[in-house]
N, C-alpha and C positions, 0 to 999 in steps of 0.2 A: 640376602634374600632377593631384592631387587636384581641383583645379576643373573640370579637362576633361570627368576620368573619369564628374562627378556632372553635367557640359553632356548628355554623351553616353547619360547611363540620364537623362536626364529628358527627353528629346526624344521616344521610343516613348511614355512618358504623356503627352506634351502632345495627342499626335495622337491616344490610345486615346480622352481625353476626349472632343476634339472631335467623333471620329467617333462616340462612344456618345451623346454628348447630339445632335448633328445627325440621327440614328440615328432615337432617341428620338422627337424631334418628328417626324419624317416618318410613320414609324410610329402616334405619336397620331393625326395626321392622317386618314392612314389607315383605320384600325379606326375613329377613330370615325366616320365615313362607314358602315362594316357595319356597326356596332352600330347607327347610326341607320336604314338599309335597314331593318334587323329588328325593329325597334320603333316608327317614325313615318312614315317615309318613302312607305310603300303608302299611309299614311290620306291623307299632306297632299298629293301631288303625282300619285297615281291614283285617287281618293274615287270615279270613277264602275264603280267594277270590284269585284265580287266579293271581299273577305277575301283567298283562296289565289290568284285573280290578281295583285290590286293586290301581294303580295308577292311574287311571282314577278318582276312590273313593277321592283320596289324591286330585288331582287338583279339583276337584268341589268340596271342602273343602275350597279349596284355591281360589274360583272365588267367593266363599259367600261374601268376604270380596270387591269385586268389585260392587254387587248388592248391599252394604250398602253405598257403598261410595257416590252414587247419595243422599241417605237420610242423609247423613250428611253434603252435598254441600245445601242441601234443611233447616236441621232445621239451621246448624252454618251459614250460609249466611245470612239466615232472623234476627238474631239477629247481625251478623257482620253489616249489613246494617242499624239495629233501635238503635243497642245500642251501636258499636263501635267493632274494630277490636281486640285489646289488649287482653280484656277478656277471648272471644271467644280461644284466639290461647295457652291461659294457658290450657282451660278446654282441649283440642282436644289434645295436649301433655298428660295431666294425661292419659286420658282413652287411649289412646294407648299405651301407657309404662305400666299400666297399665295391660291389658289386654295378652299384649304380656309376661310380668312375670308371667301371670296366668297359661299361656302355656306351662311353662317351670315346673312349680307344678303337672301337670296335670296326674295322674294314665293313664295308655296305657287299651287297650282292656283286656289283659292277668287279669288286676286287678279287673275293673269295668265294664268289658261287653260294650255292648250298650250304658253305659250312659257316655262310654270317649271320642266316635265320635259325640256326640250329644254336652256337653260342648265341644270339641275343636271345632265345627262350632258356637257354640255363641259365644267365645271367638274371633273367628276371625271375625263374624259379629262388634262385639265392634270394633277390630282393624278397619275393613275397614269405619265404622263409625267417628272414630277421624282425620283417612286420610282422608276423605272426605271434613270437615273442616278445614283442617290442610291447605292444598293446594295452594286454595283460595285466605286464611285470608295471608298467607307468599309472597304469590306474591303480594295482594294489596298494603299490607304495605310497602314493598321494593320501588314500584313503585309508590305512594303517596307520599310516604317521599324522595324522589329523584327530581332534575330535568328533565323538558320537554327531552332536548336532550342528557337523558341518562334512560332513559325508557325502552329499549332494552338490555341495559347491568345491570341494576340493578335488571330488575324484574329476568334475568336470571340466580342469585344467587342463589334462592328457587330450581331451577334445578339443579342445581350442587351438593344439598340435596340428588338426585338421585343416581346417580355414588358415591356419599359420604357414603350414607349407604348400597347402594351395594359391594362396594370395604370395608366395615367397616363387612358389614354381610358373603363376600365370604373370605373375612381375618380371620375372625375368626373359619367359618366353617373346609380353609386350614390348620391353627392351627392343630387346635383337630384333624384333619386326617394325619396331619403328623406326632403327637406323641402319636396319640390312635389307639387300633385296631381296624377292624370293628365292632367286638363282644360289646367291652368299647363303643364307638361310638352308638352302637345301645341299649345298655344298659340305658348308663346313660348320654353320653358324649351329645347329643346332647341341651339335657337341659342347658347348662352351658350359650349357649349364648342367650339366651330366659331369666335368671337370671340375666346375667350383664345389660339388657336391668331396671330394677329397679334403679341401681347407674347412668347408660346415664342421668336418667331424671329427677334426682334432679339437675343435673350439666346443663341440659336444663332450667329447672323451673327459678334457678338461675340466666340465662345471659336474660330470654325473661321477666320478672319481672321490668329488670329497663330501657323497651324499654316504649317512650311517646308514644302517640294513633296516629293516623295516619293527619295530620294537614286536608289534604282535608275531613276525613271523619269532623274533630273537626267544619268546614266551611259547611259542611250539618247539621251538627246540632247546628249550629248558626244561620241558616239561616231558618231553621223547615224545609228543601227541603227532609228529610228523606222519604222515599216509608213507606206507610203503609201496603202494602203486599207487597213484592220485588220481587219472585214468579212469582205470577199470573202477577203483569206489566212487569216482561221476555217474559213471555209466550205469554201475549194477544197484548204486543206493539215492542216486538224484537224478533220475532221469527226468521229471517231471519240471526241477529246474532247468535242465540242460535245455529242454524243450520250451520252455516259457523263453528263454534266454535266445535260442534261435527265432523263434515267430515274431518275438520285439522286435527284432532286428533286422528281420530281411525287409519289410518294406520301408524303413527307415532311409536303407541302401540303395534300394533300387530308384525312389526316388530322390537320393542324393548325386548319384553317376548319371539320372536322364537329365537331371537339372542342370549339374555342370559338366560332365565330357561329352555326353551325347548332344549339348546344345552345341559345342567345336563343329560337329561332324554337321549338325542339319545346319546352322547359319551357314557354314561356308557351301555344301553343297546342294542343299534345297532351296534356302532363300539367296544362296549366291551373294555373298557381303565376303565384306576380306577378313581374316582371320581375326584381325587386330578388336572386330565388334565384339566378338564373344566373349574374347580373351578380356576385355574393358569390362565388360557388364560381371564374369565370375570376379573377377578383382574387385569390383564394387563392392558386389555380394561379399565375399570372403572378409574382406575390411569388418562389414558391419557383422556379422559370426563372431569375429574375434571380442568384443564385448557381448551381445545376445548368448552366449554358450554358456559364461558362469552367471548370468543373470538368471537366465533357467534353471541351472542346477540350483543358486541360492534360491529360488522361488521354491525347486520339490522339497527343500530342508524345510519349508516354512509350512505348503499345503498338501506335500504328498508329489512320489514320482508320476504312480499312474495318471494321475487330471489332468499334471503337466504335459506328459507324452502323450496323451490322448486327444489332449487339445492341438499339439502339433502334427499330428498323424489325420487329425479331421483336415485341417486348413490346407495341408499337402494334397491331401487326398482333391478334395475341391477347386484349389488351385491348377493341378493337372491340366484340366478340363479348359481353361483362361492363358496359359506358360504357350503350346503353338501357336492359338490365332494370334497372340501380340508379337510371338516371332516372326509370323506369316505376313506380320505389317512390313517388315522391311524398316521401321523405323528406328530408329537408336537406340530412341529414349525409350520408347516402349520394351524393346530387346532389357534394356536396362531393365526395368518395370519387372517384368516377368521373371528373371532371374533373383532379382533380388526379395521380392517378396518371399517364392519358394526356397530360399536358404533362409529368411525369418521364420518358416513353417518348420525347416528343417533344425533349426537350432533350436526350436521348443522339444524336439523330440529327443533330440541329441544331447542338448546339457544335462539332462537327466539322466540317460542312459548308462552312462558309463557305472553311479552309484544302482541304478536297476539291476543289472547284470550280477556286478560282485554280488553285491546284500540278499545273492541268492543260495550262497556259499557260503561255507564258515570257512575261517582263517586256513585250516589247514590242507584244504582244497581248494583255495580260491585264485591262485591263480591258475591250476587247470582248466575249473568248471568254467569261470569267466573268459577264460583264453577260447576255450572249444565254443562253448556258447556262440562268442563274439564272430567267431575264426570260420567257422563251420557255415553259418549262415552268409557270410561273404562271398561264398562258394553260387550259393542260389541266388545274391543279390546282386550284389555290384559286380561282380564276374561275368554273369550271364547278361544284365541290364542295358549293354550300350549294343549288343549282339541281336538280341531280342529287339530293342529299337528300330535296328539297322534293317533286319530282317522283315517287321511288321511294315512300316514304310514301304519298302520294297514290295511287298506281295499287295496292302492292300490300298497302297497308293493315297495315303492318307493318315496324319500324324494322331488322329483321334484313336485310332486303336494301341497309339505310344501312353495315352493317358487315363486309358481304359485298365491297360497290365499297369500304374503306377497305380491305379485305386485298389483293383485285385490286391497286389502286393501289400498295399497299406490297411485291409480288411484283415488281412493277416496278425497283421503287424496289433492291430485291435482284437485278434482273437489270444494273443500271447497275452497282452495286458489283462485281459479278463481270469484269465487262469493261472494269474502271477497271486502268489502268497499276500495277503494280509502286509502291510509295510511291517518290515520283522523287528526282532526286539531291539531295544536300543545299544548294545555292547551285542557284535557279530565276533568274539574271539576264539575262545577253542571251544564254546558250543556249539553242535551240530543241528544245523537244521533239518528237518523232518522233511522228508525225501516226500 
């Protein structure tokens, strides 16, 4: 009996791991793709363009991977949904690991003209493709294979995937800029960590391989209750989550991308500091996320997701307004200050989020609804977020209207929570929630 008891609590950490280190690397991937937009990318693959173009060029390189990620919450959801989740979250590791070593092979303009900015946006289409199903399939399974009253703190493992491979990707970036110059650095150095991303993902491959399928999906498909298009019944019988689930979400994003990639872009070239400040202060931030993320989820298990999120959506919101003038000091520590408090704002929003989203869905939709949800809104947030930045600065010559659209955006993000369901019942399995 004793042996069972310890089969059965050690099966939710088999899968927390896999899905945090699978997580993890998708997310290194990721970021460092926009940490590289914001620091190399304008020089080596648009060199005939202006500074504030050629980076403008760089981030809409870098938002392709946001416009793919909806199609890939669209095709891996629809088979997470018919054919089980397991599968699905091997294939979405390859092509992302994948596709991010491609980038680190990849000839610069100098070599191949035209056709190195044309593969580096399909290779980032790929990237934002296997994030898209990445996301999802990591939250359901954490959240399935777990108990009712710990939903809140297990789905928001997959999150801490976030701050994981961002503190993994601005670590390694710090690295190479502490012991390269910028010349090495813009030569060759930046490939190095686009390269290690090949070795992450066998070591990934390896721990998500010996996770079981997710029991409630294995109970929809004991039962035939599987969606024949999962899709289209979001769209025609939940809309109204679909839309709770997008309005959570986007100012969530937008101020998570001004806080840490668009800070890369204004410390180095508004307040003029070397790379290495920003890159210090996200790493800080990111360290301290990595605990605050399930602290917040375990909090929404105890008082509720909306208060949680609500209370991180205000503090960001307010913080905005405090994040430039302490960069505008030029000072360290204060750069420090500013960042890391708005990723404490941000991981009040975030640790909860992830059980927000599913718990809007029942079992046999949920990784679509929450995939599209999640997917679709990234589109409006973080995609357009360091663009919009770059652009407001530019025209009106002053970072107050960067923290003007973080409040907009995060009014939003308050207007989603308002219109989000009642905290739903306590077993989300092949009951359907009321559209």
């Amino acid at each position: 009996m004793a042996e069972r008891t310890n089969q059965h609590h050690s099966a939710p950490r088999r899968v927390i791991l896999a899905a945090l280190v699978g997580t993890s690397l998708e997310w290194y991937d990721f970021f460092l793709y926009g940490s590289a937009a914001a620091l190399v990318f304008g020089k080596l693959f648009f060199p005939s363009f202006a500074s504030m173009t050629a980076t403008l060029l760089a981030f809409a390189t870098y938002a392709v991977g946001f416009v793919a990620r909806p199609l890939g919450g669209i095709v891996f959801g629809h088979f997470g949904d018919r054919a089980g989740r397991k599968g699905v979250l091997v294939v979405t590791l390859v092509l992302m690991g994948g596709a991010t070593f491609a980038i680190g092979l990849l000839p610069t303009y100098a070599t191949w003209g035209a056709a190195a900015p044309i593969l580096l946006v399909t290779l980032r289409f790929l990237q934002g493709l296997g994030l898209g199903g990445e996301w999802g399939g990591a939250v359901v399974m954490t959240m399935e294979h777990g108990s009712d009253e710990r939903r809140g703190l297990n789905a928001s493992w997959p999150q801490v995937g976030v701050p994981a491979g961002n503190l993994l990707a601005a670590g390694v970036l710090w690295v190479l800029n502490a012991v390269q110059s910028d010349a090495a650095f813009l030569s060759w150095g930046w490939r190095l960590p686009f390269l290690l991303s090949g070795v992450l993902v066998l070591v990934g491959l390896w721990i998500r391989f010996a996770v079981a399928e997710s029991p409630q999906f294995a109970e929809v498909r004991t039962t035939a209750a599987a969606a024949q298009m999962p899709l289209v019944e979001v769209l025609v019988k939940h809309p109204r989550s679909l839309l709770v689930a997008m309005a959570a979400r986007i100012g969530t994003d937008v101020a998570f991308y001004v806080f840490t990639l668009y800070v890369l872009t204004y410390v180095t070239g508004t307040v003029k500091l070397p790379r290495g400040v920003a890159l210090s202060a996200v790493l800080i931030g990111s360290a301290l996320q990595l605990v605050l993320i399930p602290l917040f989820g375990a909090l929404s298990d105890r008082v509720g997701r909306r208060p949680v999120y609500a209370a991180g959506a205000i503090g960001a919101a307010l913080w905005a307004f405090a994040f430039f003038p302490l960069l505008d000091t030029g000072n360290r520590a204060a750069i420090v200050l500013a960042v890391v408090v708005a990723l404490v704002a941000h991981a009040a929003m975030y640790g909860p989020q992830a059980a927000f989203v599913a718990e809007q869905f029942a079992a046999r939709l949920r990784y679509s609804g929450a995939s599209m949800g999640y997917q679709i809104a990234g589109i409006f947030g973080g995609a357009l977020a360091p663009i919009i930045a770059v652009k407001l600065v530019a025209s009106t010559g002053t970072a107050l209207s960067v923290s003007i659209y973080v409040l907009a955006a995060l009014a939003l993000t308050g207007v989603g929570l308002a219109f989000a369901r009642d905290e739903p019942q306590p077993s989300l399995r092949l009951a359907e929630v009321a559209p």
